[in-house]
N, C-alpha and C positions, 0 to 999 in steps of 0.2 A: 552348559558345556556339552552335553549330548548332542546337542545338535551342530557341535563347530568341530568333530571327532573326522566325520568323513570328509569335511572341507579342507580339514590338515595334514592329511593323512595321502589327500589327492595333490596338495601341492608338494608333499614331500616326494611325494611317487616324482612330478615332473622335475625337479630339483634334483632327484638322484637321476633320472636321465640325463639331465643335461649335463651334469659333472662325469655320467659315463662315457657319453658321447664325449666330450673334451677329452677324457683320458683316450678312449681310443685314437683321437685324432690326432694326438701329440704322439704316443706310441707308434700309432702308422710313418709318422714323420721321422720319429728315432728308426724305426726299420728303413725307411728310405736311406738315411744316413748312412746306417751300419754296412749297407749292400753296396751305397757308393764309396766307402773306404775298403772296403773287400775288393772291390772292383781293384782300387791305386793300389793295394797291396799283392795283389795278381800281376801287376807289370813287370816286376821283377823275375818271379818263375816265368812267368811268359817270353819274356825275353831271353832268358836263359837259353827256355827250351826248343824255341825258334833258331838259337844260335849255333846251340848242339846240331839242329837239324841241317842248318847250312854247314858248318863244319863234316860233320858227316857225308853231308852230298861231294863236298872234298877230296875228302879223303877218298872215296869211292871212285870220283874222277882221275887222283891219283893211282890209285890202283889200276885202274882201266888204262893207263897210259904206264903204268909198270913194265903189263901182259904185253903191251903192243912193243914195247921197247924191249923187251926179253925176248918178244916171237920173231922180229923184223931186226936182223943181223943191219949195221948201218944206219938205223933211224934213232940212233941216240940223240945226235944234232937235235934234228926235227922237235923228237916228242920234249928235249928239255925247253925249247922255246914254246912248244904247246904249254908242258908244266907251268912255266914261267906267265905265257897272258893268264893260262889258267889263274895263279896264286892272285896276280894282278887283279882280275877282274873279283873274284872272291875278298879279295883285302877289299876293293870299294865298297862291293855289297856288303860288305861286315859293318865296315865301318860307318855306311847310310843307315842299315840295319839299325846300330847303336843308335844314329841323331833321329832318328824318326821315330824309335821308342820313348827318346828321352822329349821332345817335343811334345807326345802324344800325350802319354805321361804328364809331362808339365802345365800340357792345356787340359787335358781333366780334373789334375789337382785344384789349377784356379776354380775352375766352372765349379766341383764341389763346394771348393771355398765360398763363392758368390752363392749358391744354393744355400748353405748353410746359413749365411748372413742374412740369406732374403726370409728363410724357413724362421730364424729366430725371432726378425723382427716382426714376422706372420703371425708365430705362436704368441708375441708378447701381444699386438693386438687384439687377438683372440682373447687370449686370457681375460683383457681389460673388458672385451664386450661380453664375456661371460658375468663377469663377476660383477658388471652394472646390471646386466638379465635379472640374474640371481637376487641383485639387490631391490630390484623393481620387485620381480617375484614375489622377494619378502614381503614388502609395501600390502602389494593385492592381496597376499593372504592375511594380512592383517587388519586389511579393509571387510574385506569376507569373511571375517570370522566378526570380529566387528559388528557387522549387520547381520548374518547369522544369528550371534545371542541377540541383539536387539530385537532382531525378529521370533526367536524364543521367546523372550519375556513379554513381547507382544503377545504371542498367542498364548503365553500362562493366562498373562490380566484378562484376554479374552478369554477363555476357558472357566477363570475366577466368575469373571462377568456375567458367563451363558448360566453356570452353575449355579450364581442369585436367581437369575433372572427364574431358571427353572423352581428353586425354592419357596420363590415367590407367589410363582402362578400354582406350585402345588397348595399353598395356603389359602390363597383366593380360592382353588378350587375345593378344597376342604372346607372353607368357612361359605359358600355358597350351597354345597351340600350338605352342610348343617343346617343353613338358613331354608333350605327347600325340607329340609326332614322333618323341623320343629315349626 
């Protein structure tokens, strides 16, 4: 058994790698997830705050044709037709504003969706080529270990073996040294 301690010990070392690695790499893939739903959940204040900003440039425009209509006796006409393309062209931009958010929006959502589906079926494959590794893994350490003790017990019988054979020649060579004394 001594001798099958470091061989099991090495495959469990690779074994916990491998199940680290898999974890991090599924984690990595939830963090990609988590940042692409942060993303579609960002369209909403983004939209918002784009809107606020067009409205704002509005009103400002409005203003600016207030001044010019309170400064210039007479240009009421005028600047209410100005106000007037003004609102016009602002009502389209708003309202393109909304369908291009909501497009973008809805094409990111898909692509997420498609990412996510393709990510899953990824991780399941994964998983299945891990846990056949894993399972092979097992095999070879059990083949190594396997021939490990057989090769321990090899070298015990040889070890038994040297140790006759030494016991032996020490008696030859006692009974030789007797026979040379006497």
């Amino acid at each position: 058994m001594a001798y099958t301690t470091p061989i099991t010990t090495a495959f469990e070392m690779q074994r916990a790698t491998i199940e680290q690695s898999q974890k991090a790499f599924e984690q990595t893939l939830e963090l990609q997830q988590t940042m692409n739903e942060a993303v579609v959940d960002s369209f909403d204040s983004q939209e918002s705050a784009q809107r606020r900003g067009v409205e704002l440039t509005q009103t400002l425009v409005h203003s600016y044709l207030d001044v010019i209509e309170s400064s210039m006796p007479g240009a009421a006409g005028t600047v209410d037709e100005v106000r007037a393309a003004v609102d016009e062209q602002y009502d389209f931009l708003l309202e393109n504003h909304a369908e291009v958010f909501e497009t973008v929006a809805g094409e990111y959502e898909q692509g997420v969706d498609a990412y996510d589906e393709l990510t899953e079926d990824y991780v399941e494959a994964v998983d299945e080529q891990v846990a056949m590794l894993v399972e092979a893994h097992e095999e070879l350490e059990a083949q190594s270990v396997d021939v490990a003790e057989e090769w321990g017990d090899q070298l015990e019988e040889l070890q038994d073996q040297v140790e006759d054979l030494q016991d032996q020649v020490s008696d030859v060579q006692e009974r030789a040294a007797a026979a040379v004394d006497a």
